[in-house]
C-alpha positions in Angstrom: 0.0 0.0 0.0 1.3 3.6 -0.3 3.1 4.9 2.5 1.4 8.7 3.5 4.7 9.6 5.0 3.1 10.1 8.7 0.0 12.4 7.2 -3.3 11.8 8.8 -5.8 12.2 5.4 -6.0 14.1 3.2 -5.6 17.5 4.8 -2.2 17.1 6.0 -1.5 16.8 2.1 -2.7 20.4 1.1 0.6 21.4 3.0 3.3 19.7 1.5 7.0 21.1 2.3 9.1 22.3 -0.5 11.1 18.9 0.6 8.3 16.7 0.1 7.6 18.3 -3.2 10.5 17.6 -4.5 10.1 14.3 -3.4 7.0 13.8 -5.7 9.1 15.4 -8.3 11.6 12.5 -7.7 9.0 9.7 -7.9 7.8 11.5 -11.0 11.2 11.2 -12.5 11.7 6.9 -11.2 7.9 6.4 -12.2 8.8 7.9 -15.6 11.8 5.7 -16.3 10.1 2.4 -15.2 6.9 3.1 -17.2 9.1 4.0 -20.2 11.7 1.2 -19.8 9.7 -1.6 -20.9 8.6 0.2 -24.3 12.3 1.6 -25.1 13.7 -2.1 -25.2 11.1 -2.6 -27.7 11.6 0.1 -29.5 15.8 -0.2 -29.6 15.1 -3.6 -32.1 13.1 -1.2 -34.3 15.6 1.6 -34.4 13.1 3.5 -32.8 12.9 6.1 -30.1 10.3 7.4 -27.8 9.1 10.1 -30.5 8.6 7.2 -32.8 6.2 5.2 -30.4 3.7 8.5 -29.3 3.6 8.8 -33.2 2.3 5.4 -33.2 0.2 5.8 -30.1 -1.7 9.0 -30.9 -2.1 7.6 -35.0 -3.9 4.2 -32.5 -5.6 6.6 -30.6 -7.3 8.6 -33.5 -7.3 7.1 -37.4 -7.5 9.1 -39.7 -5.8 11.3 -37.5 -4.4 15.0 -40.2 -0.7 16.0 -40.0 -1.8 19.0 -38.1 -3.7 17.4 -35.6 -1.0 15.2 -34.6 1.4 18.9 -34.3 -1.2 19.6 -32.3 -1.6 16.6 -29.6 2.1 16.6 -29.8 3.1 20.2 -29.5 6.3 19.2 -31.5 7.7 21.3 -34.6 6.9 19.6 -38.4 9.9 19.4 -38.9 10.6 16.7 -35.9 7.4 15.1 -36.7 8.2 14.7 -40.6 11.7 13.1 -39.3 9.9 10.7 -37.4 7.0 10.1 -39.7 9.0 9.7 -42.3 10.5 6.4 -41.3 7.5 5.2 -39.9 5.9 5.7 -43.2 9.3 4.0 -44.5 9.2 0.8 -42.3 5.4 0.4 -43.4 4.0 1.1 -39.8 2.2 4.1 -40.9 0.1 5.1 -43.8 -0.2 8.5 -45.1 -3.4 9.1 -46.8 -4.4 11.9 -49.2 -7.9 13.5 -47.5 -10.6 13.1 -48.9 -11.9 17.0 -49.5 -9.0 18.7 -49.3 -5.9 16.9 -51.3 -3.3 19.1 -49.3 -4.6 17.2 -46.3 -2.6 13.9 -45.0 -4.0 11.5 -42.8 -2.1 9.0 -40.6 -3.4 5.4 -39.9 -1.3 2.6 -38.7 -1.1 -0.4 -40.8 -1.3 -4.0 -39.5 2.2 -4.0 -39.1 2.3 -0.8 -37.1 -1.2 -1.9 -34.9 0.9 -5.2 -33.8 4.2 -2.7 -32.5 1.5 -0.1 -31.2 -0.7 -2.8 -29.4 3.2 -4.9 -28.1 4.6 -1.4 -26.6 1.2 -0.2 -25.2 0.6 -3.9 -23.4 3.8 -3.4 -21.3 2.8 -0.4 -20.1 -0.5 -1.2 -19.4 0.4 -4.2 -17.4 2.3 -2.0 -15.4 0.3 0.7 -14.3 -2.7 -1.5 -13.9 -0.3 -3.3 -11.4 0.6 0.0 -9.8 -3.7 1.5 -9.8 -4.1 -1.9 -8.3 -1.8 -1.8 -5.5 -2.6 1.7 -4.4 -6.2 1.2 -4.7 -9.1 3.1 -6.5 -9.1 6.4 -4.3 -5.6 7.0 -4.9 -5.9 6.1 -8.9 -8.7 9.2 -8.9 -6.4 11.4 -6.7 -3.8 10.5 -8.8 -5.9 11.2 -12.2 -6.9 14.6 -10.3 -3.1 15.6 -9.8 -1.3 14.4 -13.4 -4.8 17.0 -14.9 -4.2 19.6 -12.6 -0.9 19.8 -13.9 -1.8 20.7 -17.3 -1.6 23.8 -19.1 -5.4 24.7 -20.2 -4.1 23.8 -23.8 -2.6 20.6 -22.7 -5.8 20.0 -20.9 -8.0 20.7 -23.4 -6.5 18.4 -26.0 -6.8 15.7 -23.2 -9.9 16.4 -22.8 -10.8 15.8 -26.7 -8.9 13.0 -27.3 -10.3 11.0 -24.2 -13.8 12.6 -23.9 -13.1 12.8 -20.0 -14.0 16.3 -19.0 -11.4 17.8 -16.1 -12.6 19.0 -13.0 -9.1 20.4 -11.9 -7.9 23.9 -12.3 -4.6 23.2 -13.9 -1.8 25.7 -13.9 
């Protein structure tokens, strides 16, 4: 179970010392690595990187998805994401499709080949946090949903927002 560092409830929370903070911040920074770890040695047979596998995620998450929508979830420059679609498009993972009304318009879908790395890379990290959500229990999976929101921008937020059709409740930064 997750240790509350001495803290009675909740309350004793609301006052975190600049010491425990960065202690979160710390955590942030481990819990990163691990969840991240498991993909990366997936990635390194592919000659991929992390760039390379939220490309592939994001295209999962929304077919069809346009060149500018993916800047957008992203918040990368073209020029990175034509780097990195560009060998995705390359290896046959991705497909870049004319649109339909306007020809200027490309839009991403992954092929079967790129679903079976998406689905591999997103499996290992979804084994992992639903072994972390189930060892720290429902309450603190909502607390920590309410925390990782309340620490995005309003843009960041609102993109989340779209893309998962959960509507925030926090008052990000």
């Amino acid at each position: 179970m997750a240790d509350n560092s001495g803290f009675q409830g909740g309350q004793a929370l609301l006052f975190l010392t600049d010491d425990q903070l960065r202690k979160g911040i710390e955590a942030m920074y481990f819990a990163y690595r691990g969840f991240t770890a498991d993909p990366d040695l997936i990635l390194l047979d592919y000659g991929y990187g992390r760039a390379h596998h939220r490309v592939l995620h994001f295209v999962h998450r929304r077919p069809g998805v346009t060149v500018n929508g993916l800047l957008a979830i992203l918040g990368i420059t073209k020029q990175s994401l034509n780097r990195v679609l560009r060998v995705l498009v390359d290896d046959a993972m991705v497909e870049s499709r004319v649109g339909p009304d306007d020809k200027r318009e490309r839009h991403l879908y992954l092929t079967t080949k790129g679903t079976a790395l998406e689905l591999e890379l997103a499996d290992v990290q979804t084994e992992r946090m639903r072994r972390a959500y189930r060892a720290a229990g429902p309450v603190a999976v909502a607390g920590f949903r309410t925390v990782l929101e309340a620490m995005m921008d309003a843009e960041e937020r609102r993109i989340y927002e779209s893309l998962t059709g959960v509507s925030s409740t926090s008052g990000g930064r």
